[in-house]
C-alpha positions as CSV (number, residue, x, y, z in Angstrom):
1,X,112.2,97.0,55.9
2,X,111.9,95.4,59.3
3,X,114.1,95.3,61.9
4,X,114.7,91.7,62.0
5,X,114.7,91.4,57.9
6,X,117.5,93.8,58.1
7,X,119.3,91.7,60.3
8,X,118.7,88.7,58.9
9,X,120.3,90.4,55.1
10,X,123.4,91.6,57.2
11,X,123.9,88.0,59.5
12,X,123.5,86.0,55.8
13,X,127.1,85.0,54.2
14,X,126.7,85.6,50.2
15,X,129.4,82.7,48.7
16,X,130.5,82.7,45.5
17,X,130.8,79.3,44.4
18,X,132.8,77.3,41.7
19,X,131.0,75.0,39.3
20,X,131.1,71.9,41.6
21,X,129.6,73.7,44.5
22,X,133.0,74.2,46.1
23,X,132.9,77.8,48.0
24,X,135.7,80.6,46.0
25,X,134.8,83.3,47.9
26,X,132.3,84.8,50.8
27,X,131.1,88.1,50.9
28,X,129.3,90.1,54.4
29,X,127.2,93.1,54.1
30,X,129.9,96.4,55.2
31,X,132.8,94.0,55.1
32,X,135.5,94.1,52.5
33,X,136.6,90.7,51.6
34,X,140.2,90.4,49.7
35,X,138.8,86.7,48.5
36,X,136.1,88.4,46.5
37,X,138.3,91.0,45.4
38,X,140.3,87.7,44.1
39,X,137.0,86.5,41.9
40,X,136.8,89.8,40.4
41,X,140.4,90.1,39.5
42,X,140.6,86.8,38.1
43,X,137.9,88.2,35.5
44,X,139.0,91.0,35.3
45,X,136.4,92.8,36.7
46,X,135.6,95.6,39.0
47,X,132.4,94.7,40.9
48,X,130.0,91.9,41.5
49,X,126.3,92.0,42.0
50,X,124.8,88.7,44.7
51,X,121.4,88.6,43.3
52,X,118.8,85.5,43.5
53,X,115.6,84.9,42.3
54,X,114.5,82.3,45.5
55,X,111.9,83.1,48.0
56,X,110.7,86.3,46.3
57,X,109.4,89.0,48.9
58,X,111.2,86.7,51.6
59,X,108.7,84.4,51.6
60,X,109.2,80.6,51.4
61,X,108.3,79.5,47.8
62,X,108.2,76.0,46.3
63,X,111.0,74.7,45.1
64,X,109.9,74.0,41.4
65,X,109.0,77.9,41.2
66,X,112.6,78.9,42.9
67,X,113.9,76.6,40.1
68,X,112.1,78.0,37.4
69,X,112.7,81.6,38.4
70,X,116.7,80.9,38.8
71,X,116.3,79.6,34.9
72,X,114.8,82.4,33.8
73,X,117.6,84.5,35.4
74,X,119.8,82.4,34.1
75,X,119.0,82.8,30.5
76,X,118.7,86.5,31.2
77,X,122.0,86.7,32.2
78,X,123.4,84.8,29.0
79,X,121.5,86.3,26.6
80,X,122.9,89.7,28.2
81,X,126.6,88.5,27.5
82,X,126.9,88.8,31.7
83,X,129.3,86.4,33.3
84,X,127.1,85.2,36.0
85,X,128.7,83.0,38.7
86,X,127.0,80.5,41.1
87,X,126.0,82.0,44.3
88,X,124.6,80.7,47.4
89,X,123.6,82.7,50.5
90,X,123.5,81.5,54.0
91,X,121.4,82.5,56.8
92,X,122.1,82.3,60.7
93,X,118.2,81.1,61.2
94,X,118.9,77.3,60.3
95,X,115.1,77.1,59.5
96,X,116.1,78.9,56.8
97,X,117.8,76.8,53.7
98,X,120.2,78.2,51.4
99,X,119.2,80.9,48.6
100,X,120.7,80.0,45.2
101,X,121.5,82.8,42.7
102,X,124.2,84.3,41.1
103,X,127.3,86.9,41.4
104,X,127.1,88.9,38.4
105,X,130.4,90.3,37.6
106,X,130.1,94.0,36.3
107,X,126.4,94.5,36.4
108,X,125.4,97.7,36.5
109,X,123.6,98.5,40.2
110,X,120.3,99.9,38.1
111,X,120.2,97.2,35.8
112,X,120.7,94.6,38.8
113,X,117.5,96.9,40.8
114,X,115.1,96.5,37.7
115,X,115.8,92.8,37.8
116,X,115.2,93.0,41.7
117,X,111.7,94.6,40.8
118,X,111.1,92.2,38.0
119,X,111.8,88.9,39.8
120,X,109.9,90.6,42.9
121,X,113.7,90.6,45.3
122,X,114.2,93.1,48.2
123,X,117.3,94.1,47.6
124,X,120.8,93.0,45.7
125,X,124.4,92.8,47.7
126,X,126.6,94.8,45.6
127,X,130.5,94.7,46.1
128,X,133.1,97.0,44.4
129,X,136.8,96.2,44.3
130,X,138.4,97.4,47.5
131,X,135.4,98.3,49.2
132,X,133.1,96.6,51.7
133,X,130.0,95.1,50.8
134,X,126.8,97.3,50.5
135,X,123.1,95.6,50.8
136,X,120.8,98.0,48.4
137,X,117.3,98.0,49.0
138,X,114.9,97.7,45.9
139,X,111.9,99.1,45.1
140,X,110.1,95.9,45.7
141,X,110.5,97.4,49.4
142,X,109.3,100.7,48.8
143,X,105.4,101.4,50.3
């Protein structure tokens, strides 16, 4: 991963976001964050996964395929039984919209990586209860 993709993953703000859009909680890559330890506990759950399927390979995609994509996580999601919460990552670079996805609560880290690989993402944000939150690369990034 380059330099400057690296920085852009650790300047972005991953918010976790109510039904109407309204921001419940904001996670940042090797900080912990009580408000998302707050989502979790109020589903009683012990870790989150940030994962999207936008702008696969981090490159600027159309936004009819970024909305199919996100559907087909969607449905993945319910069809798994997972509690998936509206997410929204912002970047510093203001050329740089908003990434939809979703904050998967208790989603195992391998499972979230194979979805990575299948939905061709460069990593997930993963956040345990108590801890700080950890950018994990995906094999998507591997040579």
């Amino acid at each position: 991963m380059s330099d400057e993709l690296l920085a852009a993953y650790r300047a972005t703000r991953y918010a976790v976001l109510d039904v109407d859009g309204g921001m419940l909680a904001e996670a940042r890559i090797g900080e912990h964050r009580p408000d998302v330890d707050a989502v979790l506990d109020a589903h009683g759950a012990t870790s989150g996964v940030f994962i999207t399927a936008w702008n696969p390979r981090s490159a600027p995609t159309h936004d009819d395929v970024n909305a199919d994509a996100h559907a087909r996580m969607a449905g993945l999601f319910a069809a798994r039984g997972f509690v998936a919460l509206p997410h929204a990552g912002f970047g510093e670079d203001p050329a740089w919209r908003a990434e939809h996805g979703f904050f998967v609560l208790d989603l195992p880290e391998q499972a979230a990586l194979r979805l990575a690989v299948e939905f061709a993402q460069n990593a997930v944000v993963v956040v345990r209860r108590g801890e700080s939150a950890q950018l994990v690369l995906s094999d998507v990034m591997k040579p």
